[in-house]
PLY file of the C-alpha trace (Angstrom):
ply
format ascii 1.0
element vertex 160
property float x
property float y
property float z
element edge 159
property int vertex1
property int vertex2
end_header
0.00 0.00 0.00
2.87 2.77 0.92
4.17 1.75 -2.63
0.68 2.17 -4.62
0.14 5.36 -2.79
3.97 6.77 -3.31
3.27 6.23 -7.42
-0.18 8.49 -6.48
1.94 11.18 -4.35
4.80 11.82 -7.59
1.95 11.07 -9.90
-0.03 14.22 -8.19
2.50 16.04 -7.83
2.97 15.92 -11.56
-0.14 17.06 -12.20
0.44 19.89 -10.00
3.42 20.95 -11.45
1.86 20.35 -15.40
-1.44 22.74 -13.55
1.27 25.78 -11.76
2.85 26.05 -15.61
-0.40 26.24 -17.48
-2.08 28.92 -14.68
1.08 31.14 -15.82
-0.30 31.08 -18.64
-3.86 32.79 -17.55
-4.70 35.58 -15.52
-5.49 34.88 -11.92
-8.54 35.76 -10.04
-9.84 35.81 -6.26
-11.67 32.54 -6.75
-8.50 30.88 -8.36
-6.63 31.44 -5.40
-9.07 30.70 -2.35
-11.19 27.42 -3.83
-8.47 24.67 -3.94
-7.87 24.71 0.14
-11.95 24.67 0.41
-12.08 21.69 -2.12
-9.35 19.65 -0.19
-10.83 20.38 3.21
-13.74 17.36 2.24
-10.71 15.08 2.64
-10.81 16.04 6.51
-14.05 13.71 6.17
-11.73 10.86 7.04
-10.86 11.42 10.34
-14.52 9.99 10.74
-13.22 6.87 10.77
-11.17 6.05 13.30
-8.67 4.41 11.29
-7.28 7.62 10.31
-7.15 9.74 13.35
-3.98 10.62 14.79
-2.26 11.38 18.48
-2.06 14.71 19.73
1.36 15.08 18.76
1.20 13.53 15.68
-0.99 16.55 14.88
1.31 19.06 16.33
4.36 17.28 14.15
2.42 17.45 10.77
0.82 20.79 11.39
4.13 22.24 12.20
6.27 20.78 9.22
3.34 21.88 6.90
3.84 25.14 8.01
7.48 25.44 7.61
7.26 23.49 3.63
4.52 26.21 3.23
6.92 28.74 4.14
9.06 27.98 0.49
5.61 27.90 -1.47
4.99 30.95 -0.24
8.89 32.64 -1.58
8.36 31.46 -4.59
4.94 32.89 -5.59
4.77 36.05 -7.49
2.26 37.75 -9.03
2.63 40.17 -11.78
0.20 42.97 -13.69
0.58 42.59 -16.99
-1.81 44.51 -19.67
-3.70 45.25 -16.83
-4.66 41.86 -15.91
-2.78 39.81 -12.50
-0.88 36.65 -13.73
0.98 34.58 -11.45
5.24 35.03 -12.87
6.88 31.53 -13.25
9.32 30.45 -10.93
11.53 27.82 -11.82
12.54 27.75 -8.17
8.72 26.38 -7.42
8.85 23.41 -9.67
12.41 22.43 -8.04
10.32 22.68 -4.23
7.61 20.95 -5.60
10.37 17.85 -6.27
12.10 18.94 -3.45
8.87 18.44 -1.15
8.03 14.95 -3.20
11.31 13.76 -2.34
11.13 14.65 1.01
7.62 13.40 1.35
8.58 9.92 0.17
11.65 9.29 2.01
9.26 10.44 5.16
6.40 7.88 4.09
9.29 5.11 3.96
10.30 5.68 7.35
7.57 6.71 9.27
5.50 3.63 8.16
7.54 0.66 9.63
6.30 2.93 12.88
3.23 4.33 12.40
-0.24 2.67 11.28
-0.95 3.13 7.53
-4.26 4.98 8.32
-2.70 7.53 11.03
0.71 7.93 8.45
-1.97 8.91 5.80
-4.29 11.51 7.89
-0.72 13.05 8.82
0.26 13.69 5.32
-2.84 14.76 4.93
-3.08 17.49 7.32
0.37 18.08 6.29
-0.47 19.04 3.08
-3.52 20.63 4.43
-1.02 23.24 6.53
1.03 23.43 4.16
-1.56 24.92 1.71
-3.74 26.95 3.78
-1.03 29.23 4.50
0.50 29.38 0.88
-2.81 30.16 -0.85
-3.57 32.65 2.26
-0.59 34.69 1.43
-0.88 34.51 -1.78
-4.54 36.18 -1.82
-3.11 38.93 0.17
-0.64 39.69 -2.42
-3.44 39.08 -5.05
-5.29 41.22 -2.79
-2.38 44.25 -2.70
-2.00 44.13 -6.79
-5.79 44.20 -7.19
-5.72 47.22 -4.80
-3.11 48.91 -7.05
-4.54 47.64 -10.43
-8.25 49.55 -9.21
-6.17 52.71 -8.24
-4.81 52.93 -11.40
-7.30 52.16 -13.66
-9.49 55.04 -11.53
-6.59 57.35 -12.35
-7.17 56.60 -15.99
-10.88 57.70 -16.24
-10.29 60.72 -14.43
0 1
1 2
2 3
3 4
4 5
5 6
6 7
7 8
8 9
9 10
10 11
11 12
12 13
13 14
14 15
15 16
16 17
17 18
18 19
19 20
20 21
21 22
22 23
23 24
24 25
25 26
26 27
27 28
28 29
29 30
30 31
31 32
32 33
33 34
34 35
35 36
36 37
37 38
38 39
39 40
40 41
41 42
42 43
43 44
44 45
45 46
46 47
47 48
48 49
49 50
50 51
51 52
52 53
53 54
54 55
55 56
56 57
57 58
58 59
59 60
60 61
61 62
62 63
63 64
64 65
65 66
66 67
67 68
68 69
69 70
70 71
71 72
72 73
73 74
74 75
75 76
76 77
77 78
78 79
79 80
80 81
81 82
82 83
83 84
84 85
85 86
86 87
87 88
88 89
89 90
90 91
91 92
92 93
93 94
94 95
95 96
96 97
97 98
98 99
99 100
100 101
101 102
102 103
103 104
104 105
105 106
106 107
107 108
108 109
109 110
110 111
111 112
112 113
113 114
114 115
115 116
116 117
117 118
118 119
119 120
120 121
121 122
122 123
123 124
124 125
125 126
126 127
127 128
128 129
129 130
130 131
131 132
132 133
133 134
134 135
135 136
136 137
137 138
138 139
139 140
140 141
141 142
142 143
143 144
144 145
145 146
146 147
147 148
148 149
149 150
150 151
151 152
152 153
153 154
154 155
155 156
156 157
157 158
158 159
């Protein structure tokens, strides 16, 4: 099972990579930014079962390393205005993370499961990812947020 689910992990994380590259492509928008952590909260719907519920500290240990991966999401996104529209700028620095994190990830998964029950290894990886993208997509709606700001401003200067 760690094996089936390590071929998911890169195989996702490929996708997310293949999904950061095309968005470049696009402008950006409020909704862009905010819906992905509400659409991967439904996955909390597994600490229902008990099989997946974790220890006290277990939560404190994912929670915290999910914050400090989110911490190098969060360097390397950018936004930029460009014909008056927001795009997010491509970092080649992200992609190499993304690995970075994957790699990390695994080599985590491989340890931590000769020690920890399959079900309570995969609600910590889930609420690390969880902190790890809450914060990300948080700051990056505030900078959103900032270059909206100035984007209004100027296009009010315009029509006066």
């Amino acid at each position: 099972m760690v094996i089936a689910t390590s071929v998911f992990a890169v195989i996702m994380a490929f996708v997310v990579m293949f999904i950061r590259i095309k968005a470049a492509e696009r402008p950006t928008n409020a909704k862009k930014i905010i819906l992905p952590p509400i659409f991967m909260s439904t996955g909390a719907l597994m600490f229902l079962h008990p099989m997946f519920r974790v220890t006290f500290i277990e939560l404190i240990e994912a929670l915290v390393l999910g914050g400090i991966f989110s911490i190098f999401l969060i360097k390397t996104s950018h936004f930029e205005i460009i014909h008056n529209q927001i795009y997010l700028k491509r970092s080649k620095a992200f992609i190499l993370i993304l690995i970075g994190l994957l790699v990390i990830r695994l080599a985590l998964k491989s340890y931590l499961s000769n020690t920890i029950d399959y079900g309570e290894l995969s609600g910590m990886f889930w609420l690390l990812a969880f902190a790890m993208i809450v914060p990300w997509r948080i700051a990056m709606y505030l900078s959103y947020r900032k270059l909206k700001k100035q984007l209004d401003l100027e296009r009010m200067d315009e029509k006066r």
